[in-house]
VEXNUPA-287609 format. One record per residue: residue in one letter; chain; x negated, y, z of N, C-alpha, C in turn. Coordinates in steps of 0.2 Angstrom, whole numbers, plus 5000, padded with zeros to 4 digits. Each point is the difference from the previous one (the first is absolute). Layout:
N
 res chain  n.x  n.y  n.z ca.x ca.y ca.z  c.x  c.y  c.z
   a     A    X    Y    Z    X    Y    Z    X    Y    Z
...
This chain:
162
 res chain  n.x  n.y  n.z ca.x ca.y ca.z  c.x  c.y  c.z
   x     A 5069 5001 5075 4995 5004 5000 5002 5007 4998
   x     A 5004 5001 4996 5002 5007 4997 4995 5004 4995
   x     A 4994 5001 5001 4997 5005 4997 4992 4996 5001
   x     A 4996 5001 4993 4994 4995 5000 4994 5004 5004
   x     A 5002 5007 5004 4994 4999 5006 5002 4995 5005
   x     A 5006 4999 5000 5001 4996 5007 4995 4992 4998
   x     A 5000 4997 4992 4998 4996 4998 4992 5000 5000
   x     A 4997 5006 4999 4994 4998 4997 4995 5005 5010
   x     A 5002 5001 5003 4997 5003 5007 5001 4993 5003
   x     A 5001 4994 4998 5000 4993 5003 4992 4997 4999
   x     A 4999 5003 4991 4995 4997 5000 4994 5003 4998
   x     A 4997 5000 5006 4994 5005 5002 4994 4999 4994
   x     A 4997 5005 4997 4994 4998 4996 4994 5000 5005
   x     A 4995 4996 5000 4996 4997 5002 4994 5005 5000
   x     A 4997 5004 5003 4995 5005 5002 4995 4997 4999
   x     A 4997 4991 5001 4994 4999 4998 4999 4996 4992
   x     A 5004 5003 4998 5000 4998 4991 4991 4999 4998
   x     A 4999 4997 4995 4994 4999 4999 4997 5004 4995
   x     A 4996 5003 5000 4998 5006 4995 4995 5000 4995
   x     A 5001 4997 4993 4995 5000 4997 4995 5005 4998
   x     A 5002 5006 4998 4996 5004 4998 5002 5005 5006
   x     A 4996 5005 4999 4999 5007 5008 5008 5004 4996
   x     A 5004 5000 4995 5004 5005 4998 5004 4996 4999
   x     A 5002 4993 5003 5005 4995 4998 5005 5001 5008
   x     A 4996 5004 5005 5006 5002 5006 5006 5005 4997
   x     A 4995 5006 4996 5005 5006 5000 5003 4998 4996
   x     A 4999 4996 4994 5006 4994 4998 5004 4998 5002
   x     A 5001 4998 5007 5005 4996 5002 5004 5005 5001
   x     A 4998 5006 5003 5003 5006 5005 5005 5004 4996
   x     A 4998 5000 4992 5002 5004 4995 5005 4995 4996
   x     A 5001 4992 5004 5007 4996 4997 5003 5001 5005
   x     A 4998 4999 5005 5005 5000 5007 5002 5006 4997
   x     A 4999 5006 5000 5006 5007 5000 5003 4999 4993
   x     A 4996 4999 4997 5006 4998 4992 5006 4997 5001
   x     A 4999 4993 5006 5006 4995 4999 5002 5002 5006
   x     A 4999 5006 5004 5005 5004 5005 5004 5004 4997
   x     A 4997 5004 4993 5003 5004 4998 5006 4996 4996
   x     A 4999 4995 4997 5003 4996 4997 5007 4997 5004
   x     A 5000 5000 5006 5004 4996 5004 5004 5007 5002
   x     A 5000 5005 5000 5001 5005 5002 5005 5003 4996
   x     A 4998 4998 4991 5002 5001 4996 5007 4996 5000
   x     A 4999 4994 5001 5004 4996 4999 5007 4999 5005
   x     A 4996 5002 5006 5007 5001 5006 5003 5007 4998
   x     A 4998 5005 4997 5005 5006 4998 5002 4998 4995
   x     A 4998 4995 4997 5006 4997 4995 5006 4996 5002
   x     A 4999 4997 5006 5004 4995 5002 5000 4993 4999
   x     A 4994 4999 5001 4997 4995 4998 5001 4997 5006
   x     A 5002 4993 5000 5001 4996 5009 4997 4992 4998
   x     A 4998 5001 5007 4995 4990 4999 5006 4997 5007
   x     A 5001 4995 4999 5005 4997 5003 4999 4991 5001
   x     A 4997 4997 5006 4996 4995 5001 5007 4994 4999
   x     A 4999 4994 4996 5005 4999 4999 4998 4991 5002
   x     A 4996 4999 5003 5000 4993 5002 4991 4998 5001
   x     A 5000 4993 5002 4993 4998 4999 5003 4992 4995
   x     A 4990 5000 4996 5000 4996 4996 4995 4997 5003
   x     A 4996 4994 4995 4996 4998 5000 4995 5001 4995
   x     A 4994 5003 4999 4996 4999 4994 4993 4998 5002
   x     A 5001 4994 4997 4992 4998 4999 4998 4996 5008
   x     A 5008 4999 5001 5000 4995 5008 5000 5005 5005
   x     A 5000 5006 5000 5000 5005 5006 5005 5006 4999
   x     A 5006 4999 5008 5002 5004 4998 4999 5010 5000
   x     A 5004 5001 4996 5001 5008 4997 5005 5004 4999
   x     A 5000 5006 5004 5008 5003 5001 5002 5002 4991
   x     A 5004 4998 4996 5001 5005 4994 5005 5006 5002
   x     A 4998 5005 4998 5001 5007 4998 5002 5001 4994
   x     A 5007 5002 4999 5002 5004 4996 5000 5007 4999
   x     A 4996 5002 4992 5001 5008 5001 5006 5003 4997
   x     A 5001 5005 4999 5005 5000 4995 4998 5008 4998
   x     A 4998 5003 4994 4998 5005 4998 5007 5004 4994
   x     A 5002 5005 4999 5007 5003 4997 4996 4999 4994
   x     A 5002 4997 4996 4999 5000 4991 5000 5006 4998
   x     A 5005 5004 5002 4999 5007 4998 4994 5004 5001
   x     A 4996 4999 5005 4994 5002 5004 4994 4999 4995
   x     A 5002 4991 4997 4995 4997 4998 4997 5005 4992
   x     A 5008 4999 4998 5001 5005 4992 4995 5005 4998
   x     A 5001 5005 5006 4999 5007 5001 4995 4999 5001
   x     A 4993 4995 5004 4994 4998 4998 4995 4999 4995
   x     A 5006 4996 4996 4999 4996 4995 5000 5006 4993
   x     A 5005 5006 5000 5002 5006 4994 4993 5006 5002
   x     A 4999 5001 5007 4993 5003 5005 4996 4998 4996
   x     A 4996 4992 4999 4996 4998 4998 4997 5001 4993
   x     A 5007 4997 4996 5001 5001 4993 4997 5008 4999
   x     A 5002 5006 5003 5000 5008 4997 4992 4999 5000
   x     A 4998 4998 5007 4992 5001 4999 4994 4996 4997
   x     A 5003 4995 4997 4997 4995 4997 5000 5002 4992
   x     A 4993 4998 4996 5001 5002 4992 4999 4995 4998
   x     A 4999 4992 5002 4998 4993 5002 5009 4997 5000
   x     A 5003 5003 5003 5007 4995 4999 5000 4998 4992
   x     A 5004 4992 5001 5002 4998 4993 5006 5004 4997
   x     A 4999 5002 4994 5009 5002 4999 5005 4995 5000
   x     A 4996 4994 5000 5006 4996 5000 5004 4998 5007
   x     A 4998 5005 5005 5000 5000 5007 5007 5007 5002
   x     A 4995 5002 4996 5003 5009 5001 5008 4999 5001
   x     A 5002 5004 5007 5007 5000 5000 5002 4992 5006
   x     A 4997 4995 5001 5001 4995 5002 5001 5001 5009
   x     A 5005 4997 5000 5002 5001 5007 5002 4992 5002
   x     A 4998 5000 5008 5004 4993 5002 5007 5000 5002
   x     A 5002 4995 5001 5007 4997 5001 5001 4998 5007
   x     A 4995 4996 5002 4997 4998 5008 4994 5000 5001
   x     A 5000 4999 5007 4995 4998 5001 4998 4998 5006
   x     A 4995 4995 5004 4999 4997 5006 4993 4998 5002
   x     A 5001 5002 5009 4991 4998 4999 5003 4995 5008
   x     A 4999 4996 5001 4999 4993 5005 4992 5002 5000
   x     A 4998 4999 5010 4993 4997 5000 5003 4997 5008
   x     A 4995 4995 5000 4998 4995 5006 4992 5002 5005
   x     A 5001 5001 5006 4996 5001 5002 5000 4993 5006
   x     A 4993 4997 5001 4999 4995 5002 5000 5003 5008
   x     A 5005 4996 5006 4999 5002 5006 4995 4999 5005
   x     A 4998 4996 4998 4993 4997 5004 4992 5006 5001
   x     A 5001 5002 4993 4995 5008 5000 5001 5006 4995
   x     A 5007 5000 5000 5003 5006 4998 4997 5001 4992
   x     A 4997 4996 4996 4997 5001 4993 5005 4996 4995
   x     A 5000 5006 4994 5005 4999 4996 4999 4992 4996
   x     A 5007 4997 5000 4998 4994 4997 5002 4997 4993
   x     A 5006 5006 4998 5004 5000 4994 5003 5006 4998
   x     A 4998 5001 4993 5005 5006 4998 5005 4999 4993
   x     A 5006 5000 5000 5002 4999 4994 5005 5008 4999
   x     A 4998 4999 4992 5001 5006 4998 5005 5000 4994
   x     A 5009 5001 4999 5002 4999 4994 5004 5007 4997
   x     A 4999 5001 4994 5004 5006 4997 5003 4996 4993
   x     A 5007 5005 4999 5001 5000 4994 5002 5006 4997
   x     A 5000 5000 4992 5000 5006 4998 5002 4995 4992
   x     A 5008 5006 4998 5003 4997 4993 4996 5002 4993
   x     A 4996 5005 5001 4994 5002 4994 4994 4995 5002
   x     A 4997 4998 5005 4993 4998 5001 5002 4993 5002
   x     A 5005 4998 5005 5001 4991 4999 4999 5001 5009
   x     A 4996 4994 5001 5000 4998 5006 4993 4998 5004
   x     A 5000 5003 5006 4992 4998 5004 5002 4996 5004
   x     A 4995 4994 5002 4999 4995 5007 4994 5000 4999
   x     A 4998 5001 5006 4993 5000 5004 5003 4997 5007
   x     A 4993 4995 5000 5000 4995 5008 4995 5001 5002
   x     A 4998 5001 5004 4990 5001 5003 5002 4998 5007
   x     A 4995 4995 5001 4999 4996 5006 4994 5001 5001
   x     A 4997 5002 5007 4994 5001 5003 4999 4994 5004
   x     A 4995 4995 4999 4996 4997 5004 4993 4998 5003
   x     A 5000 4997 5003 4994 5000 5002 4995 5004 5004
   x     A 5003 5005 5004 4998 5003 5000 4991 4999 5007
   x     A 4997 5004 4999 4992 4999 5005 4997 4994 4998
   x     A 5002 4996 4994 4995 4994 4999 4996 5003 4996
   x     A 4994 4996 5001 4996 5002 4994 4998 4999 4994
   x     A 4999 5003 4996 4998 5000 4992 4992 4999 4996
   x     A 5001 4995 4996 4994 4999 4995 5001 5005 4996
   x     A 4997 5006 4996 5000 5002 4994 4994 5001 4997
   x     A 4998 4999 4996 4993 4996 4995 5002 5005 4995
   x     A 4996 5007 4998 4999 5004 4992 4999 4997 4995
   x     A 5005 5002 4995 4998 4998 4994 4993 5000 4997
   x     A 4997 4998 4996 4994 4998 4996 5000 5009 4996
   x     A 4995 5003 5001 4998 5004 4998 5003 5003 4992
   x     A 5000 4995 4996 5004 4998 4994 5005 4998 4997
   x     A 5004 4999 5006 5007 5000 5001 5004 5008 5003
   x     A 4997 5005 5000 5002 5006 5002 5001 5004 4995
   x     A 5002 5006 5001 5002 5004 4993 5002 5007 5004
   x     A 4996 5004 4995 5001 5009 5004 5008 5002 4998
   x     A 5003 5001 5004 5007 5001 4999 5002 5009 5002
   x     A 4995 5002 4999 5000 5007 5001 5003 5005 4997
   x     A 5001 4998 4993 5004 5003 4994 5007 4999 5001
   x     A 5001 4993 5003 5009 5000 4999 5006 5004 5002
   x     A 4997 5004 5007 5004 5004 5001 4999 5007 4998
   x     A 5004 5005 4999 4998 5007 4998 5001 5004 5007
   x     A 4993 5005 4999 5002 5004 5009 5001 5005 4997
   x     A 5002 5004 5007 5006 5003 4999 4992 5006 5002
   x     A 5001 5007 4995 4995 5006 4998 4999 5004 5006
């Protein structure tokens, strides 16, 4: 592939997505530029996706893709974020990774993402694995709200920002 527009112009977003609410389109339009600017970002870093095989997940096959993103790139995110943030842990501050890796699978059959594994490691912070498998997708779902009395205003938890 070389470069992750050649990876993600394969897979079309869907025009007739389902719209909950009237301001839940301009929603979409305002992620879709975000994760162009994002992929943008990422290829003038040097960032390369490189199709490395097909697997099976979930009984159907899926091309896995490898990305591969400069760790150095990652840092410089990472030390970006920290300046701007008064929320970082100080037990954080300074922390940089050592690796890191993102694997996804894309199911061939409708081109929808099937798996993403995510690993980094870092000498100060320890180590991440993350797996996420997508299934099922277009079936349908029972969801039943809680009882009235089992909810809680959770309004306070977060702090907004002035």
């Amino acid at each position: 592939l070389g470069s992750l527009s050649s990876l993600t112009s394969s897979l079309p977003l869907p025009s007739d997505l389902p719209v909950a609410v009237p301001s839940a389109g301009a929603g979409l339009s305002d992620m879709t530029g975000q994760l162009a600017a994002i992929q943008k970002q990422l290829e003038d870093a040097g960032a390369k996706a490189e199709v490395v095989g097909t697997d099976s997940i979930g009984g159907q096959d899926a091309t896995h893709v490898k990305v591969t993103v400069p760790v150095d790139w990652i840092n410089k995110q990472i030390t970006t974020a920290e300046a701007a943030s008064s929320a970082a842990p100080d037990a954080l501050a300074g922390a940089k990774l050592d690796s890191a890796g993102v694997d996804l699978w894309i199911y061939k059959a409708n081109n929808q993402f099937a798996q993403l594994h995510l690993t980094a490691a870092s000498g100060p912070i320890g180590n991440f694995d993350l797996m996420l498998t997508l299934t099922n997708y277009d079936k349908a779902v029972s969801i039943t709200a809680p009882a009235a009395s089992d909810v809680t205003d959770g309004s306070g938890l977060f702090p907004t920002n002035p």
